[in-house]
N, C-alpha and C positions, 0 to 999 in steps of 0.2 A: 405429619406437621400441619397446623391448622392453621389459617389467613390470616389470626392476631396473631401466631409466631412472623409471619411472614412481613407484616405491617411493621411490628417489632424493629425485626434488622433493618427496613430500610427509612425507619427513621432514624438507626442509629446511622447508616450511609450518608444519608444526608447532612446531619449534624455533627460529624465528626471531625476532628480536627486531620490535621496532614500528620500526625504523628500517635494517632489513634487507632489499636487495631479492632479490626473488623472481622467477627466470628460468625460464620456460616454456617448452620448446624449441619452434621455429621449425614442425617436423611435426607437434606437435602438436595443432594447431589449424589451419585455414583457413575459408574463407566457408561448408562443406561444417559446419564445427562441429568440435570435439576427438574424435577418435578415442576410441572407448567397450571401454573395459576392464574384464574379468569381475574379480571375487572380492577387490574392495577391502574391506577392513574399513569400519564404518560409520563412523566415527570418517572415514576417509578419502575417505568417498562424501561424508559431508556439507560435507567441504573442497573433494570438488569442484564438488555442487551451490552451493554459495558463491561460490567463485573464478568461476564463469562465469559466476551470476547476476549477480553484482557488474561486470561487464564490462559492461553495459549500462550504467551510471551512470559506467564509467569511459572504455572505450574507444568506448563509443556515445553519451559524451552529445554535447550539440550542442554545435559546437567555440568558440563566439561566447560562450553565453551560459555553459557550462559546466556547463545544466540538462539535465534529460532530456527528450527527444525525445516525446513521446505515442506513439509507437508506429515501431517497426523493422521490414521488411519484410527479409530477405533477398533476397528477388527481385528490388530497387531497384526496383521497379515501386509508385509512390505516384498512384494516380490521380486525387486531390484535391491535387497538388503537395504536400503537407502535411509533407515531411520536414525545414524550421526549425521547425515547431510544436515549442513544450516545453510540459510541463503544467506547472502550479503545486502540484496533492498529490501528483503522481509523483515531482517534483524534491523534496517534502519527505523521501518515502521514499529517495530516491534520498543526499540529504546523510547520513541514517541508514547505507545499504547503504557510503559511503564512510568514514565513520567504523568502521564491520568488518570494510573494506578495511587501516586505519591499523593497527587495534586484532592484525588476524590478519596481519600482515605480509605483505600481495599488493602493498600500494604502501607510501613513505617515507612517516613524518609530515611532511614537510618537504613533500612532493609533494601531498599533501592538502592542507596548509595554504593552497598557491599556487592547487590549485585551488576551494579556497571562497575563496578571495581574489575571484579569478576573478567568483565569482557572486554573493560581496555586493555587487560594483562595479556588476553588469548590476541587478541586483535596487533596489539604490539609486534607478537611471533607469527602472525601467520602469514603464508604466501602473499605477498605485493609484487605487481607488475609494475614499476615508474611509480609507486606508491596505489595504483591502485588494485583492489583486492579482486579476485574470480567470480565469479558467481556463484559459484559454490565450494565450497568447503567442508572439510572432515572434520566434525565438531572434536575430534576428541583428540589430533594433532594440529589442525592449522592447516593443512596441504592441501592442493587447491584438489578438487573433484571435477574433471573434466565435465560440462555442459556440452559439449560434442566433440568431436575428434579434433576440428581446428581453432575448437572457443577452450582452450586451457591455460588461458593467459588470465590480463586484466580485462575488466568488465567497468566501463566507465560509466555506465548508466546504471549496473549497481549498485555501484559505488558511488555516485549522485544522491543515489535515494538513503545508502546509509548517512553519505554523508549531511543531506536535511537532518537524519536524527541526531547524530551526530553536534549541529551547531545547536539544535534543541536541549540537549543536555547540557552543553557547555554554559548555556544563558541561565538554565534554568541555577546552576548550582554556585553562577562566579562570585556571588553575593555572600556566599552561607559561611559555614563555618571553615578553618583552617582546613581541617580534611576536604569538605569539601567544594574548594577553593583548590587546593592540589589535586582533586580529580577532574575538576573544569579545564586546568590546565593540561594534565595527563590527555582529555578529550578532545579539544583545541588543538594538539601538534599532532593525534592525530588523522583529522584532516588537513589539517596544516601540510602534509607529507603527503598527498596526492598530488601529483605531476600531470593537471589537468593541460599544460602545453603541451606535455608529449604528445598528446592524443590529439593536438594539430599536427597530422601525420607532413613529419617533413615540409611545414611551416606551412602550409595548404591553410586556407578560409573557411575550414570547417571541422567542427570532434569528428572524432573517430569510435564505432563503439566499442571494438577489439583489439586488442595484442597480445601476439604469444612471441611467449620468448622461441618456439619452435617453427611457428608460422606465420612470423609478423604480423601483416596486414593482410593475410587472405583474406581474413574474412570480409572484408573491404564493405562494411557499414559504417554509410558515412550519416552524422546526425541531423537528417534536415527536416523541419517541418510540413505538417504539426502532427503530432503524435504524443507519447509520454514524456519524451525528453527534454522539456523545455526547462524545469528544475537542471539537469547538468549543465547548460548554460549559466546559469543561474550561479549554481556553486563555482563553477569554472571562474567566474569573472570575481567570486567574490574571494578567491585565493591570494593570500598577500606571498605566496612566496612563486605559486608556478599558475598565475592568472592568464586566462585567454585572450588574444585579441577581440575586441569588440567586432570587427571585421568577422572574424569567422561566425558570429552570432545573424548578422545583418545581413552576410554573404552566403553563407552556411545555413544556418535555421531556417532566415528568413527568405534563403532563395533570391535573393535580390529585391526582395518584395513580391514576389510573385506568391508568396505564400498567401496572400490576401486576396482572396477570390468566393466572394459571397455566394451562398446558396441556400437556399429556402426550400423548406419540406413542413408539412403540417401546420404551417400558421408562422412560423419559427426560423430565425434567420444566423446560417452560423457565418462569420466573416474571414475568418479563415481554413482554407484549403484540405480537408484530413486528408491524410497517405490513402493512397486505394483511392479516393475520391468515391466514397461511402455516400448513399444517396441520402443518409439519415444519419452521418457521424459516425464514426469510426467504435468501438468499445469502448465501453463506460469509465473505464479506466483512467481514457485519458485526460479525464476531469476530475480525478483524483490524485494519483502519484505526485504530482510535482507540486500539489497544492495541500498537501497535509502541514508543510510551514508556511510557503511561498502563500500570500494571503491575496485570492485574488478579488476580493472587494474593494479593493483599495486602488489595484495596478493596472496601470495601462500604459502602453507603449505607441508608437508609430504604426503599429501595423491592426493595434484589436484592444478592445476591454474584455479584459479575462472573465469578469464577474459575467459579463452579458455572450460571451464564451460558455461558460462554463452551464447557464443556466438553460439558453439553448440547445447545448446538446443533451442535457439533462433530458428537458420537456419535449423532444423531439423522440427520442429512445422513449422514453413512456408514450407518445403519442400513439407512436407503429404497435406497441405490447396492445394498447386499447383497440386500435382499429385492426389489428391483428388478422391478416390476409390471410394467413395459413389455417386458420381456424383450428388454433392450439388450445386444446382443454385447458383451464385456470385463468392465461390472459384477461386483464384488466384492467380497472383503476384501481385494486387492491391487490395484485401482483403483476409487474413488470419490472425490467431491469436487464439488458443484455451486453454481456463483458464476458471477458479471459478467463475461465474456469475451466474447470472438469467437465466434461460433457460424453453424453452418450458414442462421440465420433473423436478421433484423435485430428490430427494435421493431416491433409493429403499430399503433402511433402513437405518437406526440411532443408534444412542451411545443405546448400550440397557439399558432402564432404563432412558429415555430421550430424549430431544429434541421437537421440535415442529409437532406435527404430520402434519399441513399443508403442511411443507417440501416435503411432499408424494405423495400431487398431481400433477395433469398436470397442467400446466398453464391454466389461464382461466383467464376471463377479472378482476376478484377481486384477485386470486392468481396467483403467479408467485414461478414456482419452481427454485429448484438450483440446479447446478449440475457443479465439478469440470473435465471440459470439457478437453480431449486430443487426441493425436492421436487414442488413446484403444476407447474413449466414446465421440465419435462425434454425434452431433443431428442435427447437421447445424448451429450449434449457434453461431457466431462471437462474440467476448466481446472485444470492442477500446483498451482495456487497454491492451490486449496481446502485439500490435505491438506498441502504442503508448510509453507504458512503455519500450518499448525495444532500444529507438532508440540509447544507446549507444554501442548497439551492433550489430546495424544494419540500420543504419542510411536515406541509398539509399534505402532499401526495406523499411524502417517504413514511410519512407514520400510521399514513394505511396501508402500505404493505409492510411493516412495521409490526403490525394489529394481526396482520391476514397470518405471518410468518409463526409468531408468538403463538396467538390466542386460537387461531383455526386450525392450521394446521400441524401444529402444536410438538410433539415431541418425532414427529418426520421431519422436520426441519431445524429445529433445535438441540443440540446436544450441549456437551460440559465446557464446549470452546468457543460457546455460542453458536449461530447459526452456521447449519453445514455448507459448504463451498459451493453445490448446486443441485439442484435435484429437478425433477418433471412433470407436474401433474398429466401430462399427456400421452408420458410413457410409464407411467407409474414407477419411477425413478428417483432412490431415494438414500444414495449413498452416506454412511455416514462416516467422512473425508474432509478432511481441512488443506487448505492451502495458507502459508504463512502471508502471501503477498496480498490476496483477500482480506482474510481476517483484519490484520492489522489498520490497513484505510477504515474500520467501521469505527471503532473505538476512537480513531484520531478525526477524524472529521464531523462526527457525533459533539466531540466533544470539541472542538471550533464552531462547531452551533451552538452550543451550549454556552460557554464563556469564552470562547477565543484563544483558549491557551497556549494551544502551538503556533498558530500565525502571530501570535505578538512577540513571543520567544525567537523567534525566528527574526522576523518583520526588524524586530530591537537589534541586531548583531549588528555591531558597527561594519563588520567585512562584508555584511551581506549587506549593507546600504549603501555602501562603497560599491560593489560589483553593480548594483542595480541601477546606479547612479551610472557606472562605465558604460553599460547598455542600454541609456538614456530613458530607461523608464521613468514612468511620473505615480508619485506615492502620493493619495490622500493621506494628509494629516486629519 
């Protein structure tokens, strides 16, 4: 396939309507990944970073449930059988990534429609705790998949995250036609049906992340700031049938206020508190998940400007990757980014009473550990999604390692789902493994750089103007 095929398609990308399909030629892609071509305009890089990321949620998700998969191995090799597992906040990314799918003409609205059809039917049947869903789930019954021995309940946080995608489809379709207009609705009840009170455990000033119907509140994760969970707040308050006290947000989240405690690293000043008290912010993460709708250029509250949040910990995280004290082979201004990925070391312990002992080990060619990567617990492990997911926050820096990912290091870091979840230059480490909860934030926050799509969709919900209005946030118009 020659560079005027390739110019080809992505003018027809660009120029297409929302109901126009889009033909990939057959060579250009196989299990090996899409053939990696020099000297794309950016404009054109980031349709392809898109298109491919986006392939996960579309040509990877599970075929049953229509959600996303927890995790893709290209090697077919799952040695925890784990390949119906779906997650519940990857699939809420995941409904986002396919609405950018609609939006950027890769599939038909028609073809989207069928397939959230698809997964409100599965989503309807499957395991709820107080309405909200497990963490994981058997794509191919609904039943929940234990996340560790005493997480086999509801998971309110991620069920927060589906439920952002969740009110994202619902806006996106209450307009259209009869059909769907009935699946807006279908979408709408539900979240509507998560019992985000209950998880004010026994009427207490703050969420809760866990319940089992087996072990109630052991697991006794209570949600307070600042970390990923600010979004469940969020949706919690914007519930019209089972909404949070504003108290447990203010009390709860915000610690009393105590969450608000400034500290400066590299030039760079974050104003509130991370968990761990992180000398350089906590995972990258936490300036994506809850912000893939919730739009934080706009929001601020009592305690912090999210945008000036958010760009902070951004530029701080890159800072340490540049001045790089461990003197990790690749670190620089054209690769850094440190977050929650696979990594060459798993956890050095677990929720006690749980979890996946595999977790524990080193990386090896059948297991791959995890580990929520930051300035504090660097191993050299780069994860795309750190810089990629950022680029509204830093747009000139994410699209050189953007450039570095793509163009240099080329099909080691790129494969058919888009970029791999994380790899090494220092260990020569170069898995090629997907994680749905990665993936998903590149496509969607890419494309809030781009045109805003999901924060407006979101930002527009009248419950969610309502909720934010409860928790006295202040919205630029």
């Amino acid at each position: 396939m020659n560079y005027t095929i390739l110019l080809s398609l992505f003018m027809l990308l660009s120029s297409c309507g929302k109901d126009k399909e889009v033909n990939i030629p057959e060579e250009e892609t196989g299990n090996n990944g899409p053939k990696i071509y020099q000297g794309l305009s950016d404009e054109m890089l980031l349709d392809t970073i898109q298109y491919y990321t986006f392939q996960y949620f579309w040509d990877g998700a599970e075929p049953n449930s229509g959600l996303a998969p927890e995790r893709i191995n290209l090697s077919g090799i799952y040695p925890q059988n784990d390949q119906h597992v779906v997650t519940t906040g990857g699939s809420g990314f995941g409904l986002m990534a396919v609405l950018v799918g609609i939006d950027r003409g890769f599939i038909s609205r028609e073809e989207g429609v069928q397939r959230f059809e698809k997964i409100a039917g599965f989503l309807e049947e499957a395991d709820r705790f107080h309405g909200a869903w497990p963490h994981w789930m058997d794509g191919k019954t609904g039943k929940v998949v234990p996340f560790g021995q005493k997480d086999n309940g509801g998971d309110l946080v991620e069920t927060s995250f589906l439920a952002q995608g969740l009110i994202c489809v619902q806006e996106y379709f209450k307009t259209g036609s009869e059909k769907e207009k009935q699946l807006s609705e279908r979408i709408k009840n539900l979240w509507h049906g998560i019992e985000f009170n209950w998880y004010e455990k026994d009427g207490s000033d703050v969420l809760y992340w866990h319940w089992s119907p087996n072990y109630a509140w052991e697991m006794n994760f209570p949600l307070e700031g600042y970390n990923e969970c600010l979004i469940t707040y969020i949706t919690g308050a914007s519930s019209p049938n089972y909404s949070i006290k504003a108290d447990s947000y203010h009390k709860g989240w915000a610690r009393n206020g105590d969450i608000v405690q400034p500290s400066s690293k590299y030039g760079y000043t974050l104003n509130l508190k991370h968990n761990g008290n992180p000398s350089a912010g906590g995972p990258l993460f936490w300036a994506h998940y809850s912000y893939l709708g919730f739009n934080p250029s706009i929001s601020s509250d009592k305690y912090a400007n999210y945008w000036d949040i958010n760009v902070a910990h951004t530029m701080m995280n890159r800072a340490y990757c540049i001045q790089n004290p461990k003197k990790f082979d690749g670190y620089g201004e054209n690769l850094w980014g440190l977050t929650a990925s696979y990594s060459i070391k798993g956890y050095s312990e677990w929720e006690q009473g749980g979890g996946r002992e595999r977790n524990d080990l080193v990386a090896n060619d059948l297991y791959l550990g995890y580990a929520a990567h930051n300035p504090d617990k660097d191993y050299g492990i780069i994860a795309p999604t750190a810089a990629l997911s950022s680029f509204p926050y830093a747009p000139e820096e994410c699209m050189k390692v953007a450039k570095n990912i793509y163009f240099n290091l080329g099909d080691k870091t790129f494969g058919k789902y888009g970029p791999y979840d994380a790899f090494s230059v220092e260990h020569n480490w170069y898995p090629r493994s997907y994680l749905a909860i990665d993936q998903g934030p590149i496509v969607c926050m890419i494309e809030n750089y781009r045109t805003g799509l999901l924060w407006n969709l979101f930002m527009n919900c009248p419950e969610v103007k309502e909720g934010l209005n409860k928790l006295e946030f202040t919205i630029q118009q």
